[in-house]
VEXMAR-399798 format. One record per residue (C-alpha): x, y, z. Coordinates in nm, 4 decimals. Layout:
<nodes>
X|Y|Z
...
</nodes>
This chain:
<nodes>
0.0000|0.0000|0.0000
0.1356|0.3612|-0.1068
0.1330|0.5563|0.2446
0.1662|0.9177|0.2912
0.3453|1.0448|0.5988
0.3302|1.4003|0.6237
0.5456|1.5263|0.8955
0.4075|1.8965|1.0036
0.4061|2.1942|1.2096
0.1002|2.2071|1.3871
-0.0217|2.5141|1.5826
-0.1897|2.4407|1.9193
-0.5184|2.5838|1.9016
-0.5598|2.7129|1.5212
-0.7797|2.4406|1.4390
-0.8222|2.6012|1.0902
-0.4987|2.6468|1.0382
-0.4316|2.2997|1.1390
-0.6998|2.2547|0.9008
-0.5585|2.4076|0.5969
-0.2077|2.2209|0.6755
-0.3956|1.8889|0.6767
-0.5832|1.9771|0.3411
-0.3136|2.0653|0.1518
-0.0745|1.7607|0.2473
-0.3968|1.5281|0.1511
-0.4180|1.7047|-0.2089
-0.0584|1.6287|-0.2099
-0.0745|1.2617|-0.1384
-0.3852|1.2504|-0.3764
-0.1233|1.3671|-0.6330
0.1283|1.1308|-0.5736
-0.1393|0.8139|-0.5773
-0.1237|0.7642|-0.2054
-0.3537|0.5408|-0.0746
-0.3880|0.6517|0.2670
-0.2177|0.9052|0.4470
-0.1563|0.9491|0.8522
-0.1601|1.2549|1.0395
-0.0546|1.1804|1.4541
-0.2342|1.2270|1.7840
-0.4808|1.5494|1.8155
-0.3182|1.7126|1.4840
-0.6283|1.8815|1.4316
-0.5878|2.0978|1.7180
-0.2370|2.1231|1.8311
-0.0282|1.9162|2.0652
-0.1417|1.9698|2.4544
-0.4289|2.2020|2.4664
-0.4640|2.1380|2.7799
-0.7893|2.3119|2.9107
-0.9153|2.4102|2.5656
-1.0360|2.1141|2.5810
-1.2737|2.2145|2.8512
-1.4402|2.4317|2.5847
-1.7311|2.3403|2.3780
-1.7204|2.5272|2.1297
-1.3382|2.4381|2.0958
-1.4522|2.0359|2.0538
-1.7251|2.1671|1.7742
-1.4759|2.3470|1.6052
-1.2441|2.0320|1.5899
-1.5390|1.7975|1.4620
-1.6217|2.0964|1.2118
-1.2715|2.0254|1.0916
-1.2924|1.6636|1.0632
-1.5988|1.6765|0.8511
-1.4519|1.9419|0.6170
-1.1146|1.7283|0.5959
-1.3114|1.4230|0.4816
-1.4905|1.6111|0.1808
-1.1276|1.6276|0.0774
-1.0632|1.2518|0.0677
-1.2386|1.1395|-0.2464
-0.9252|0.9465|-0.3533
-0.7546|0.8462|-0.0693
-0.8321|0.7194|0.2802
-0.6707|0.9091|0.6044
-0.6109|0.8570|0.9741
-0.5853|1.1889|1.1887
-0.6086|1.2345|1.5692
-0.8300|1.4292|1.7313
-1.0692|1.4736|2.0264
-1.3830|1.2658|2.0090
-1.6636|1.3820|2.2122
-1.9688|1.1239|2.2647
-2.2712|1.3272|2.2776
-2.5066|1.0721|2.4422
-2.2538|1.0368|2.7680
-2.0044|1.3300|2.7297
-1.7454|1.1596|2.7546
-1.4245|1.2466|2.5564
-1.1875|0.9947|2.3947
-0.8626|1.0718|2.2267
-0.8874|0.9302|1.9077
-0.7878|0.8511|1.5854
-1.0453|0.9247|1.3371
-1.0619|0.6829|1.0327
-1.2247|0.8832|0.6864
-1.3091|0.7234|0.3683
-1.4863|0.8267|0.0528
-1.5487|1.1730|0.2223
-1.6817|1.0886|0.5920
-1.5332|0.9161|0.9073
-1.6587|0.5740|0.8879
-1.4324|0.4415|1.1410
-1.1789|0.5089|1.4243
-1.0169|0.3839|1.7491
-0.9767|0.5556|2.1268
-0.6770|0.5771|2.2992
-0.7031|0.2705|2.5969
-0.3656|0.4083|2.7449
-0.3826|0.8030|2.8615
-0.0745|0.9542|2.9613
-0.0333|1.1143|3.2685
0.3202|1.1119|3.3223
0.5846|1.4033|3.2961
0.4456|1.6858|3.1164
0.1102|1.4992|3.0468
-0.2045|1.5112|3.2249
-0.4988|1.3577|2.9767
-0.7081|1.1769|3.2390
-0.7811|1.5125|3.3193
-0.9843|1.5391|3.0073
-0.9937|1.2071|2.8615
-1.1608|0.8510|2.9085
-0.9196|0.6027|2.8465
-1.1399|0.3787|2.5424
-1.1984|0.0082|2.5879
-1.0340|-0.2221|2.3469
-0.8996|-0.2010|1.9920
-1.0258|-0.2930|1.6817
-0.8105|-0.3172|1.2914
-0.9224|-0.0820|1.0744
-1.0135|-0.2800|0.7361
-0.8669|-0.0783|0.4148
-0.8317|-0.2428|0.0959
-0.8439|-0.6003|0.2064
-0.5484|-0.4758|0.4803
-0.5940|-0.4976|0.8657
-0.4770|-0.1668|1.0193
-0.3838|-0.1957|1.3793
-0.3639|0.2012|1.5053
-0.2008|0.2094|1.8343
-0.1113|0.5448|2.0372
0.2373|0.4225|2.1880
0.4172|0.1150|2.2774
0.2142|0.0382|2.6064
-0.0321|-0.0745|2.3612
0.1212|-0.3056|2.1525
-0.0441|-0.6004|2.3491
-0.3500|-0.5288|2.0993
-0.1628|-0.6556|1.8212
-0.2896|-0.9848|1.6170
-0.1259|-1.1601|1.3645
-0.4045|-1.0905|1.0800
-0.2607|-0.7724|1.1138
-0.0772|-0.6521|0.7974
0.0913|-0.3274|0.9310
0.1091|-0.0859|1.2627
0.0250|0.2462|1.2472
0.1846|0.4795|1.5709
0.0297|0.7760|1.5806
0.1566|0.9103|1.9560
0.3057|1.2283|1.9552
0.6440|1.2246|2.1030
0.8149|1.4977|2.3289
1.1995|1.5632|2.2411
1.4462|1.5050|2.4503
1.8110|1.4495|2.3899
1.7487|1.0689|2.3980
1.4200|1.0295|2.2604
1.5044|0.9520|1.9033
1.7036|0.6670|1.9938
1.4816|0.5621|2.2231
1.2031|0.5453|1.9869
1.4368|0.3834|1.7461
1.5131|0.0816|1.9997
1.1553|0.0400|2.1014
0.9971|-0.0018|1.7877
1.2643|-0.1933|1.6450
1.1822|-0.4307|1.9674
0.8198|-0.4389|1.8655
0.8656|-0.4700|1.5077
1.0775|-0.7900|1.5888
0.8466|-0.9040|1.8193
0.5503|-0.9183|1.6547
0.6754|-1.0052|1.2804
0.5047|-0.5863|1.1978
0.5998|-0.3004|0.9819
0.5803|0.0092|1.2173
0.4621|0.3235|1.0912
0.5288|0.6169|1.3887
0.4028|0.9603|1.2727
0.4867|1.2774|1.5147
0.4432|1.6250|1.5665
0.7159|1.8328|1.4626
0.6133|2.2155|1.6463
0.7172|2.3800|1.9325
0.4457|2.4358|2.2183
0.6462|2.7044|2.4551
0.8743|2.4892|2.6593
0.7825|2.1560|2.5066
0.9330|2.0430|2.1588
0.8003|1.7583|1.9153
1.0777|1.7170|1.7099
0.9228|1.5035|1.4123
1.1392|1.1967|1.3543
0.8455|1.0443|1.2265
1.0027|0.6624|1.1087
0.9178|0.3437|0.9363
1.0639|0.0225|1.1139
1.0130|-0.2965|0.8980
0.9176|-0.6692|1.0231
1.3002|-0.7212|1.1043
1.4105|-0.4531|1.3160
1.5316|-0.2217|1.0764
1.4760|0.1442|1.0407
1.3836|0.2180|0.6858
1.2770|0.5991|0.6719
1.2914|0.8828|0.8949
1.1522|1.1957|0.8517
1.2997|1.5246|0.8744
1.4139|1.6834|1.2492
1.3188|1.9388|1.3398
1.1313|2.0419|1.0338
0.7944|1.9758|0.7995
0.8521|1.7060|0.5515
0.6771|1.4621|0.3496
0.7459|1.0923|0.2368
0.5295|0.8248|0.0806
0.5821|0.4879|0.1928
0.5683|0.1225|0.0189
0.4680|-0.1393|0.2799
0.5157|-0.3768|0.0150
0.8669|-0.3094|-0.0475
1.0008|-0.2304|0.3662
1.1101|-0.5414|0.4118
1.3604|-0.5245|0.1176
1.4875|-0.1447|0.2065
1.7770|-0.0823|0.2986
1.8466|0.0196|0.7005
1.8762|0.3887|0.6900
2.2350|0.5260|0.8333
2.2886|0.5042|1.1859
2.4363|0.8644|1.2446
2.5611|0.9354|1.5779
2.4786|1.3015|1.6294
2.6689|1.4659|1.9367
2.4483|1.5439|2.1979
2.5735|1.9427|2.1968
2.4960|1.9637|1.8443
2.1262|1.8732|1.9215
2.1058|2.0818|2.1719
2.2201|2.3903|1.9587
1.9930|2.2465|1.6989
1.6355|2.2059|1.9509
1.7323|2.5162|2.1149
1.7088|2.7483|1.8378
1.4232|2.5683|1.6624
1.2603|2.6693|2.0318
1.3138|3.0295|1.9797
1.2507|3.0465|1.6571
0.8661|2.8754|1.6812
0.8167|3.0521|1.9933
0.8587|3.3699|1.7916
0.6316|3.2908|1.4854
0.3794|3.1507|1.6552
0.3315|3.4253|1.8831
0.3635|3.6630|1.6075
0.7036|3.8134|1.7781
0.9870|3.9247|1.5674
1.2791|4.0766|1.8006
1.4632|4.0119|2.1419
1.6122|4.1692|2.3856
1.8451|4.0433|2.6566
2.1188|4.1794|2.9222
2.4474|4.1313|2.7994
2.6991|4.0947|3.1545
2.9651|3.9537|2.9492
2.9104|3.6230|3.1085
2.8717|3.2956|2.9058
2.4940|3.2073|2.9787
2.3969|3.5373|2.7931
2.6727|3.4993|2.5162
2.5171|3.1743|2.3966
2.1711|3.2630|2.4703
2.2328|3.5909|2.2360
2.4443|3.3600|1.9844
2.1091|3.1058|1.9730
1.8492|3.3933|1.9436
2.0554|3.5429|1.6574
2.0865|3.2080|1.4676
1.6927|3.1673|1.5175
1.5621|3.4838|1.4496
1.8703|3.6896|1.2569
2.1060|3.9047|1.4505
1.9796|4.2480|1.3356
1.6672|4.1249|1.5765
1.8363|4.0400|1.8553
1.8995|4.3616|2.0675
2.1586|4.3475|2.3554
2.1539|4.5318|2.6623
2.4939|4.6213|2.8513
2.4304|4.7766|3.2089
2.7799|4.7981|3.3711
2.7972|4.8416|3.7415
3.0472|4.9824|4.0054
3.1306|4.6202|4.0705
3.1677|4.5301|3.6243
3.4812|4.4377|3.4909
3.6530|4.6443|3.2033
3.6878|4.2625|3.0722
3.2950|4.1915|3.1330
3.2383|4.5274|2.9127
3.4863|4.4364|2.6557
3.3782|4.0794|2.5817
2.9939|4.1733|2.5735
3.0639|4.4134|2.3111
3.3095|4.2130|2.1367
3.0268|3.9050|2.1250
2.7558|4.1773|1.9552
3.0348|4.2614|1.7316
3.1184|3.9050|1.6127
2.7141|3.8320|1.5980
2.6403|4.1472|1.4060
2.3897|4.2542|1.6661
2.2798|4.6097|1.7710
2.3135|4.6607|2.1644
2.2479|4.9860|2.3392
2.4716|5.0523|2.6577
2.3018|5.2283|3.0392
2.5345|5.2529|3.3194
2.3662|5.1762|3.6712
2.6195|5.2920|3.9317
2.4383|5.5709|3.9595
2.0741|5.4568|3.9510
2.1870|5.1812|4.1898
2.3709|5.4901|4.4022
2.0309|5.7035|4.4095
1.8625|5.3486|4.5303
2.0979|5.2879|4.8140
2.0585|5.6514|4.9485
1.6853|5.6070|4.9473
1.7567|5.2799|5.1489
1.9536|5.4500|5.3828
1.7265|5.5645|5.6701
1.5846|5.2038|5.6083
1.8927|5.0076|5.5964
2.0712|5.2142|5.8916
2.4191|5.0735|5.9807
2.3000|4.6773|5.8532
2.6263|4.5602|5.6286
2.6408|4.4800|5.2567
2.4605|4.1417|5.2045
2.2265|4.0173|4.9310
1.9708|4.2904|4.9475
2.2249|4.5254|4.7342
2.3666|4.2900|4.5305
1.9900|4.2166|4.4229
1.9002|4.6003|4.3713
2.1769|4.5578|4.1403
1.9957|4.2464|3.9468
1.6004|4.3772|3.9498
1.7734|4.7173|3.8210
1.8463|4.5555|3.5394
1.5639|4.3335|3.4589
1.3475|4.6705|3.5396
1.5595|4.7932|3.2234
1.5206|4.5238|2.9959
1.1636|4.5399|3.0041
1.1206|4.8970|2.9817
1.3025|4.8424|2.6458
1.0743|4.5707|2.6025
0.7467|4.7520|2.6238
0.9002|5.0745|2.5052
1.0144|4.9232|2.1248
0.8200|4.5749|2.0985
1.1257|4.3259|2.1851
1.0618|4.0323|2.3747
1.2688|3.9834|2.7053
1.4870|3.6462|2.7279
1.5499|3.4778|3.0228
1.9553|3.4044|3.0191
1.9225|3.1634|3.3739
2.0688|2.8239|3.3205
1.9262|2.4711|3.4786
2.2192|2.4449|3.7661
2.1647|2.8121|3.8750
1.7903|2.7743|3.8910
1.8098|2.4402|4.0856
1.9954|2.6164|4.3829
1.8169|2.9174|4.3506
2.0894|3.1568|4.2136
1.9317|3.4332|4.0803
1.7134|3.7285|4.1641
1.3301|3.7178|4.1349
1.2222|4.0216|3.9385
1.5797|4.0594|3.8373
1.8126|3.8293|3.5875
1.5063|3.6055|3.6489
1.2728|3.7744|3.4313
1.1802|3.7043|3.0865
0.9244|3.5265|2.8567
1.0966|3.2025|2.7391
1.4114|3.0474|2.9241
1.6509|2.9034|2.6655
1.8912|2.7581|2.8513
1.6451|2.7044|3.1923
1.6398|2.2972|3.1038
2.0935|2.3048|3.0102
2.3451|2.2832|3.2954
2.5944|2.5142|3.2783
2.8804|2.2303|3.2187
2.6692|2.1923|2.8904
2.6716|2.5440|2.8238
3.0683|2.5451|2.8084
3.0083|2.2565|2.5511
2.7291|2.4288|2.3900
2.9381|2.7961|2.3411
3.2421|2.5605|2.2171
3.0218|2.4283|1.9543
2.8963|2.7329|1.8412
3.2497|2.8656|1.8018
3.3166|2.5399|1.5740
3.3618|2.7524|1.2714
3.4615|3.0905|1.3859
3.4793|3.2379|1.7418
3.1488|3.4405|1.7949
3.1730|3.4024|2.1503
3.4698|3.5439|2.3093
3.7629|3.3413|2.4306
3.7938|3.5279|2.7228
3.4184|3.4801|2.8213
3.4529|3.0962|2.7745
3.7670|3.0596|3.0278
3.7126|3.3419|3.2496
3.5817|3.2087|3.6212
3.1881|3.2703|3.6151
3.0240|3.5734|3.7916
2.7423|3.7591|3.8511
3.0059|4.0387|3.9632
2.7404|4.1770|4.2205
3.0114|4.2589|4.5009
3.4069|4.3078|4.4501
3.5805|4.0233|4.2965
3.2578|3.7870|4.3214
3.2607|3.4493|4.1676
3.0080|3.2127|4.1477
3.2143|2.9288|4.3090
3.2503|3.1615|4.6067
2.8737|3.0140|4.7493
2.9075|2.7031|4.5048
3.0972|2.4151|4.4900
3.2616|2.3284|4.1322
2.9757|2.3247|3.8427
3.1344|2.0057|3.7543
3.0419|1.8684|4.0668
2.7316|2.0181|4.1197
2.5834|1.9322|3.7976
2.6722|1.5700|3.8530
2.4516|1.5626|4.1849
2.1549|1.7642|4.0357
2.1098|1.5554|3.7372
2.0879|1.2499|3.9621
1.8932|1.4501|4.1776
1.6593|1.6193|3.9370
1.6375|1.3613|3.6580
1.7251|1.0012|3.7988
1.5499|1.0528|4.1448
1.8128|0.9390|4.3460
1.7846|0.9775|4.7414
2.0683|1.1398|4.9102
2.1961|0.8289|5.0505
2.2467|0.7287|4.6849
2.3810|1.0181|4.5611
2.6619|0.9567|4.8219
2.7542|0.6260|4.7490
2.8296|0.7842|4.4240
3.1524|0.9142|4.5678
3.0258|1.2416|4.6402
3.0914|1.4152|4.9553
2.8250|1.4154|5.2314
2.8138|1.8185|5.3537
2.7918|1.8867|4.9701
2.5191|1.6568|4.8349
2.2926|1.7307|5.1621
2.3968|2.1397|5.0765
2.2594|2.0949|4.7264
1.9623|1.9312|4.7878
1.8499|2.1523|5.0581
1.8914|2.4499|4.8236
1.7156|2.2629|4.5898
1.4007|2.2130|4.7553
1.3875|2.5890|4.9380
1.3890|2.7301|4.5875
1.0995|2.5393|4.4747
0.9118|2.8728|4.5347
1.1297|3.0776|4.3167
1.1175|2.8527|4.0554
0.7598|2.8662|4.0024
0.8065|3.2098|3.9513
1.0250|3.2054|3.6458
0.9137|3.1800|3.2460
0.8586|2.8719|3.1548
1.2211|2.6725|2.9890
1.2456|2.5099|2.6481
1.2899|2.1449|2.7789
1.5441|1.9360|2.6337
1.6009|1.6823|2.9211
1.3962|1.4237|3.0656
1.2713|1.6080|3.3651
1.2775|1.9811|3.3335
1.1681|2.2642|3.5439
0.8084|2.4150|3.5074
0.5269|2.1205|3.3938
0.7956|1.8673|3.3587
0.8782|1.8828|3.7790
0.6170|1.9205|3.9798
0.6954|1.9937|4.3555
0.4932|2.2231|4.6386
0.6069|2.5020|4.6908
</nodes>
């Protein structure tokens, strides 16, 4: 059977212009002689809508859009997810909807919700009740949502269809990879897995979309990152050659999901320019570096507000990055705003001494800056905060915490060494001296950021088996870290829940992230 995959960027919410996507990849596949073509979980509306769900009129729309979709298959036959509302009971399935000779005359409910990580559907959803092939030209169709429901596959089946949407991650390719290469195997089934390939804020769907034939073997896989389009032989899978395992280094897809997260972010919000504090300091150097890649550098405006306590070096690399970018930057000196706030202070503050109350006038000083430059000339405010910092609570609310999107919120600052090394591959854009120069958010004479924490080599180690493996303290330990430093960690970790749910939500590239990926009281 000729299959269409179409790989796409869906918008959440813009059912029509879901809609009009949809349409035009079926006239497509109609054009190339496809026989059916598969569109993946809830494409109609968008990955996640969460509580637009809630809304009738929102479900009506998305039927609305079915119906109009099927007048459009008069030549082909197509599978697309959507919700499913039965009228009789309300209830709501998550469903693949089946359409034929121009109406749905068949489909299948999702038996296995997910409510793990950054999913909730059981808060909208009633998990259906069995599974049924879908009969197409003399063909049994068995349409499963992931791999938890493979157990509903029967050996009159001719071919799997995979229509769950998939969350990136650094590892999720390859783990999709292994597990339907398991299944394929194990059942004797060509695999057809169909994603989402669209950012939704701080969650990615990367695409991947892949065929894995009856033996293992990965025989196509769609575009990352971006829309594409294949049409598949089932006939002629098991005779394809394996496509090319290609290791791809973990920094590079970092670099590569990162700006694809900006850059969606942006046109789907109808946003077209930046703005973020340039200290001179690496987490805003490759933040800047990514935004400019993503959106073009002449968008990207950088904002350099020297204190009493900056550097000559911390001025001289932050210009020298806008330089090598190509981006504009506008420079406001606040020794003496920061002077007129102390004096104010004064008759408060009596004879208390220096502590972190005026090293964070310093920081909300310059995030009050930023986003009057923000609403003043339309530029969006980044958040430059990276994953170890926010774990321990280093940074200032309403200061270097503000923002709309973190880039780097869900990328430890060991990986943003790795990350500004890569994007220097070619030609140094970031500054030599920024990459080897002893972090610091040079808030008090001769600060540095090791000063109140230990080695980011260290501490990174401990947070990801903190944040992301779940290990207990006592395991963390017999890990070879030290005692004092591991309890010191985690303690800061879980005071700071409270700031954290403060700050913009974090492009997540990891498998537990801050923001809907972690969820702790606070």
């Amino acid at each position: 059977m000729q299959i269409a995959i179409p790989q796409l960027n869906y918008k959440t919410g813009d059912i029509q212009g879901n809609c009009t996507k949809i349409i035009a990849a079926i006239q497509k596949a109609q054009q190339s002689h496809a026989e059916l073509i598969l569109f993946p979980e809830l494409a109609i509306c968008g990955a996640m809508p969460q509580d637009l769900l809630e809304k009738e009129e929102f479900i009506n729309e998305c039927r609305l859009a079915i119906e109009k979709i099927a007048l459009q298959c008069t030549h082909i036959a197509a599978i697309i997810g959507g919700p499913n509302l039965d009228a009789t009971n309300g209830i709501m399935y998550n469903s693949a909807y089946f359409i034929q000779n121009g109406e749905v005359v068949d489909g299948v409910h999702k038996n296995i919700l997910s409510d793990y990580d950054i999913f909730h559907e059981s808060r909208y959803f009633i998990a259906g009740e069995g599974n049924t092939a879908i009969r197409y030209k003399n063909q049994n169709i068995r349409i499963i949502f992931d791999e938890y429901e493979a157990e509903f596959i029967e050996k009159t089946d001719h071919f799997v269809v995979c229509m769950g949407m998939t969350p990136f991650t650094t590892e999720s390719k390859k783990t999709k990879k292994q597990v339907f290469s398991a299944l394929a195997q194990k059942y004797g089934k060509n695999i057809l897995a169909v994603n989402h390939c669209c950012g939704n804020t701080s969650v990615l769907f990367d695409g991947n979309s892949m065929t894995v034939n009856f033996k293992g073997k990965l025989t196509c896989l769609l575009a990352e990152f971006a829309e594409d389009f294949q049409i598949i032989d089932t006939n002629k899978l098991g005779s394809l050659p394996p496509v090319p395992n290609i290791c791809e280094d973990k920094t590079a897809l970092t670099h590569k999901a990162l700006v694809f997260g900006i850059r969606d972010y942006f046109e789907k919000h109808g946003f077209t320019k930046a703005i973020l504090g340039l200290s001179g300091g690496i987490d805003s150097a490759v933040v800047a570096a990514l935004t400019a890649e993503a959106l073009g550098a002449e968008n990207v405006m950088g904002l350099l507000m020297p204190s009493r306590f900056s550097t000559d070096h911390s001025i001289a690399d932050a210009q020298a990055l806008a330089d090598n970018i190509g981006m504009p930057y506008k420079i406001i000196p606040i020794k003496e705003i920061y002077a007129q706030y102390l004096n104010a202070l004064r008759p408060v503050f009596q004879n208390e001494p220096f502590n972190v109350a005026e090293e964070n006038i310093q920081a909300r000083i310059r995030g009050m800056l930023v986003m009057a430059m923000s609403n003043k000339f339309g530029y969006i405010a980044l958040n430059t905060s990276n994953k170890s910092e926010a774990a321990v609570g280093y940074g200032t609310l309403y200061g270097d915490l503000c923002g709309s999107l973190g880039v780097i919120g869900d990328v430890y600052k060991t990986d943003i060494y790795k990350l500004a090394r890569h994007i220097n591959k070619e030609r140094e854009i970031i500054p030599e001296n920024t990459i080897t120069k002893a972090p610091s958010a040079e808030l008090r004479p001769g600060q540095k950021d090791q000063d109140s924490l230990p080695e980011y080599s260290q501490l990174d180690a401990i947070l990801k088996l903190y944040l992301e493996e779940n290990y207990s303290p006592d395991n963390i330990i017999t890990q070879g870290f030290p005692k004092d430093i591991v309890y010191k960690i985690i303690n800061l970790v879980n005071r700071n829940n409270y700031k954290r749910a403060q700050i913009p939500p974090c492009i997540k590239i990891s498998k537990k992230a801050f923001g809907n990926g972690r969820k702790y009281p606070y």
